[in-house]
C-alpha atoms as one frame of an Amber mdcrd trajectory, in Angstrom:
protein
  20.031  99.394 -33.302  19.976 103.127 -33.352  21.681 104.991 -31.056  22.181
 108.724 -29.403  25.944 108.224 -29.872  25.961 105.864 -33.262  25.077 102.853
 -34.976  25.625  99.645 -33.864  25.273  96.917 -36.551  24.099  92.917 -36.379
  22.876  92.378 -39.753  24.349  90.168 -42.044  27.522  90.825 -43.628  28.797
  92.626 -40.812  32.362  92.206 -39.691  32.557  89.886 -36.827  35.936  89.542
 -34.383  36.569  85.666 -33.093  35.213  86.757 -30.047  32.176  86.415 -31.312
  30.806  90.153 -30.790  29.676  92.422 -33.353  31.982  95.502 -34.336  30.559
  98.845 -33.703  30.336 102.077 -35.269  29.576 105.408 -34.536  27.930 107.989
 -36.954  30.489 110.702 -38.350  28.735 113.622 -39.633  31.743 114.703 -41.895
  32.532 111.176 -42.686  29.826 108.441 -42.533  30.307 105.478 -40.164  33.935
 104.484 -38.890  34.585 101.826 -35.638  34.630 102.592 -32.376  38.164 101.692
 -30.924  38.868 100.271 -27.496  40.372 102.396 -24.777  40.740 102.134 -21.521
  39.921 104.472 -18.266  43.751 105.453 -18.036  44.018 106.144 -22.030  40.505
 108.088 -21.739  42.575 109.846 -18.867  45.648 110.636 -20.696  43.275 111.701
 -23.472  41.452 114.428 -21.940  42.576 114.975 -18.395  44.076 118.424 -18.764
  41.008 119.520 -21.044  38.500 118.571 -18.613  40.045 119.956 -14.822  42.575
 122.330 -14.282  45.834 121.592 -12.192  45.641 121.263  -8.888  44.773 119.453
  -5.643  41.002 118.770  -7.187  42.787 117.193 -10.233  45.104 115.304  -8.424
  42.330 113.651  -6.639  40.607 112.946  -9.631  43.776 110.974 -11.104  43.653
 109.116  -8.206  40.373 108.126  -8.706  40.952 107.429 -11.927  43.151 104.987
 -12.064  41.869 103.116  -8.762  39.164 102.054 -11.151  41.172 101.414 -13.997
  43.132  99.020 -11.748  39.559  97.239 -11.067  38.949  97.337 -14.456  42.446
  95.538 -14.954  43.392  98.110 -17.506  40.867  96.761 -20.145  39.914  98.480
 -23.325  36.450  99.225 -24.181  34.081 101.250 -26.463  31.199 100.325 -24.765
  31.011 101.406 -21.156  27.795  99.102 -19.882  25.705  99.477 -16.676  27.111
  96.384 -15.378  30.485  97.645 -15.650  28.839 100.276 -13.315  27.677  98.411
 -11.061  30.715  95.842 -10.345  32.973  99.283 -10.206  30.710 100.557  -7.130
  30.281  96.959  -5.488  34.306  96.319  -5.508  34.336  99.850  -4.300  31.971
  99.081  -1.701  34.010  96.052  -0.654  37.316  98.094  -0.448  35.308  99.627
   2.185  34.976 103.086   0.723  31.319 104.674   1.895  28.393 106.369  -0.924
  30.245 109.854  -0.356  33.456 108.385  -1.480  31.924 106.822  -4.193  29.543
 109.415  -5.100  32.957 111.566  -6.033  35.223 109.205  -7.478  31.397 108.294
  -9.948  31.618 111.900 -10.703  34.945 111.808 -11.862  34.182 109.012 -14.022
  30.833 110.078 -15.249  33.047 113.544 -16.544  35.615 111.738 -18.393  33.314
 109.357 -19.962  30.818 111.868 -21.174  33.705 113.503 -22.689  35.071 110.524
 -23.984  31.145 110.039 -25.403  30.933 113.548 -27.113  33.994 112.870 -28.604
  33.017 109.733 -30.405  35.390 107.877 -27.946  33.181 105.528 -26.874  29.563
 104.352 -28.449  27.107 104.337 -25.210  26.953 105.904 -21.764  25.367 103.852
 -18.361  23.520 105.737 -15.868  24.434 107.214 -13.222  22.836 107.092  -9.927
  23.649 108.654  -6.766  24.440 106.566  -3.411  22.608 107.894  -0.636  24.558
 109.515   1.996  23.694 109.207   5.488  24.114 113.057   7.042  26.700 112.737
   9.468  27.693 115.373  12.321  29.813 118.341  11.234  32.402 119.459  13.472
  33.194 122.847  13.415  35.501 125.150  16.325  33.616 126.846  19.284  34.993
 130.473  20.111  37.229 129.173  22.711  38.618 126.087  20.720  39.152 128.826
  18.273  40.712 131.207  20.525  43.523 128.668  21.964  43.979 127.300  18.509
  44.761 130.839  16.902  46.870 132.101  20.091  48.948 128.417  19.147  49.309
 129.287  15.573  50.197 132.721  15.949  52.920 131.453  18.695  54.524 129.212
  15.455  53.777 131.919  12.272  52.536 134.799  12.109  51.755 134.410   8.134
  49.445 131.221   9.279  47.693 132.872  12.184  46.532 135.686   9.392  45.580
 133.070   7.056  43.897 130.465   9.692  42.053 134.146  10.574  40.964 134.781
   6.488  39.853 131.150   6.322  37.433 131.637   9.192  36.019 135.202   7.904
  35.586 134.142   4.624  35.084 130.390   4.545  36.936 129.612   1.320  39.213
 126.346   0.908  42.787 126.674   2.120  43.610 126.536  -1.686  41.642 129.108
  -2.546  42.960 131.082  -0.368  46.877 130.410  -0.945  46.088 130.998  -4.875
  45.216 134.727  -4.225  46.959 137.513  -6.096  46.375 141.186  -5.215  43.979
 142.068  -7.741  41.726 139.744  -6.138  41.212 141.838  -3.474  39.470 145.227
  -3.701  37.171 147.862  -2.302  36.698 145.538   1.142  35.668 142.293  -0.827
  37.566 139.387  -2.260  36.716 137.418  -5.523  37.626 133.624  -5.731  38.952
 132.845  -9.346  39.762 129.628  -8.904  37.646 127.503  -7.362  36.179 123.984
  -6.965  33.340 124.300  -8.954  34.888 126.683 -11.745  32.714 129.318 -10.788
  34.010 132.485  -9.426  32.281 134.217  -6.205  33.290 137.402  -4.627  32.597
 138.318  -0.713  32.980 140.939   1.512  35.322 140.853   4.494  35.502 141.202
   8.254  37.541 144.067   9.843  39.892 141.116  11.191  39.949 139.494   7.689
  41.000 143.036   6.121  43.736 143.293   9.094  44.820 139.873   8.056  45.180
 140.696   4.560  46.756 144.304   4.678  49.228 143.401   7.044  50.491 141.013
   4.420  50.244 143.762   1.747  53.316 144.288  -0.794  54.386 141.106  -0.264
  55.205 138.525  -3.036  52.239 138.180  -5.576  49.662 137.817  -3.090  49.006
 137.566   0.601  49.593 134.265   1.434  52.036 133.339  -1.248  54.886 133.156
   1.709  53.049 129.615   2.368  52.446 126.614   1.236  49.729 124.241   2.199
  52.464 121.613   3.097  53.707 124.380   5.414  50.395 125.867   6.927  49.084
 121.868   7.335  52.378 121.682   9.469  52.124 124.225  12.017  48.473 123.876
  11.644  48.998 120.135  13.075  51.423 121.433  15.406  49.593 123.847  16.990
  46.633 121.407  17.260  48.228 119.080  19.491  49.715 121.679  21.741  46.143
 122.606  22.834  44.724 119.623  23.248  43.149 118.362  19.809  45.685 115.797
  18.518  43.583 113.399  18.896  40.504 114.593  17.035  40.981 113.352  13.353
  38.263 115.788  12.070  40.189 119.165  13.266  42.129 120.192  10.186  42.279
 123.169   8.359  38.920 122.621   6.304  36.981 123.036   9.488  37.445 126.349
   9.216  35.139 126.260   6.606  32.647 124.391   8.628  33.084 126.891  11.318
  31.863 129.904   8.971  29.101 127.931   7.374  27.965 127.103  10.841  28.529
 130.831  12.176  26.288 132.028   9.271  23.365 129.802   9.817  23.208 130.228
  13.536  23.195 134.088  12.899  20.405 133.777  11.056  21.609 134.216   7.562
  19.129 131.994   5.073  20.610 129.228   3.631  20.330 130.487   0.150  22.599
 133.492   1.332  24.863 130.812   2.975  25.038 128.914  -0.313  26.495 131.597
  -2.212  28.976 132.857   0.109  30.537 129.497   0.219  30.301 128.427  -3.424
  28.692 125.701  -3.136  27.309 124.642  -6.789  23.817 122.809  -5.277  21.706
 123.738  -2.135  21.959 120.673  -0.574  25.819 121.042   0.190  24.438 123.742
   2.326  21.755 121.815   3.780  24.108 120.081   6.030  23.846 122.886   8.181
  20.515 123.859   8.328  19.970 121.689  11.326  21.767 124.758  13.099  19.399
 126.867  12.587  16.165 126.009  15.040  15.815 129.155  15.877  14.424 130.704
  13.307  11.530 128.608  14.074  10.783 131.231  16.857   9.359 133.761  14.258
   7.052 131.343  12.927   5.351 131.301  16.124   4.630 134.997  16.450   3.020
 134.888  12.676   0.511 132.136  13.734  -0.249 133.972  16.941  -0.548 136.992
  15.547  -3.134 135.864  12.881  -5.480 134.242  15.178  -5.302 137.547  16.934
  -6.951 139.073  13.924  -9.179 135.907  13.607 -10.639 136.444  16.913
């Protein structure tokens, strides 16, 4: 059987293991055919973690990730990653009670280490991979009152996380983002992002309030939120949350912010293809989520139709 990644041979002759199944072999261009070891998920890991994502909170998650399912996978080697390996790893998922979006990242960080793993001659075959279906669920993001209070709280606590909870909202970048700025990032009334989720930089313009927020931190450290930490800003953030109120709500933490420029832009009547790129986001239907928001530019279709049957008449 011939395959993208290799050979795998049944013929006779061939080395068999007591197991009973075949040994396979992938094609070496500068050396012929050699086996295939077994590894397993955390090996692949250790492997080719830190070639494949970049330290930090995104990473972290993904070594989570990855060794939940090695743990399903009891630590076994392989050099054959099947589709029903697949599919038990997404129904044990599913009955750890973890929904498609949950699964539909922690498949993503799998799919990445195993097509490296593949390229690499790591392992002989690759399953596919198909994404869950997410239901569309409500987004919460802050009113300009439930801002308002929740600023006026922060600023009460810090005045370093009042400028940044104010840069988060203008600009609508990820609190890590954010606390990863140096001062060369910032020039001429616009930001660049460097380091990002998706690995692809973006630059944006800022608000008057998000230029306050940034020059009143200027000359200090490396950059102007290097006086916090996102241990420290989630603190007072939580703090200040409950003191007006919003304890309670589990979806009010500092990546609403986020939401709550998204939002902002599509109700204004920026298109969503504008939207896309000022957040980042690497496919249009991330930004999708909020195009619900935007029924009123509906209106304008109207007066086109009514103004061509004008004409028609």
């Amino acid at each position: 059987m011939n395959t993208a990644a290799g050979f795998s041979f049944a013929g006779k002759g061939q080395e068999r293991p007591a197991n009973g199944y075949a040994t396979i072999y992938s094609f070496d261009w500068r050396g012929g055919i050699r086996p295939v070891s077994e590894h397993s998920l955390a090996e692949l890991y250790a492997r080719f973690g830190d070639v494949i994502w970049e330290d930090g909170r995104h990473k972290t998650n993904v070594a989570a990730f990855i060794g939940e399912l090695d743990e399903i996978l009891l630590g076994k080697g392989f050099c054959v990653f099947t589709q029903d390996m697949l599919d038990d790893l997404i129904g044990a998922l599913r009955e750890r009670g973890n929904s498609n979006a949950t699964i539909n990242r922690k498949m993503a960080a799998l799919s990445k280490l195993l097509r490296k793993a593949h390229k690499m001659g790591k392992i002989h075959s690759l399953p596919e991979f198909r994404r869950q279906k997410e239901r569309a669920g409500r987004i919460r993001f802050l009113e300009q009152q439930e801002e308002a209070r929740l600023f006026a709280a922060i600023k009460a606590r810090s005045g370093d996380a009042y400028r940044l909870s104010v840069f988060l909202v203008d600009t609508g970048c990820r609190l890590g983002e954010a606390l990863g700025l140096i001062w060369n990032d910032i020039d001429s009334g616009r930001v660049t992002f460097w380091v990002t989720k998706s690995g692809r930089y973006r630059t944006v313009p800022l608000t008057r309030r998000a230029k306050n927020a940034v020059e009143r931190q200027r000359g200090n450290a490396k950059g102007p939120f290097a006086t916090l930490t996102q241990v420290r800003y989630r603190a007072i953030w939580n703090e200040a949350k409950a003191s007006v109120g919003l304890g309670a709500d589990k979806d009010v933490v500092p990546h609403i912010l986020r939401h709550t420029c998204a939002s902002r832009l599509v109700r204004g009547g920026i298109d969503i293809r504008r939207v896309q790129m000022w957040l980042g986001h690497q496919t249009l239907q991330m930004t999708m989520r909020y195009a619900h928001l935007a029924t009123h530019d509906l209106d304008s279709c109207v007066k086109v139709l009514e103004h061509e049957r004008c004409n028609d008449c």
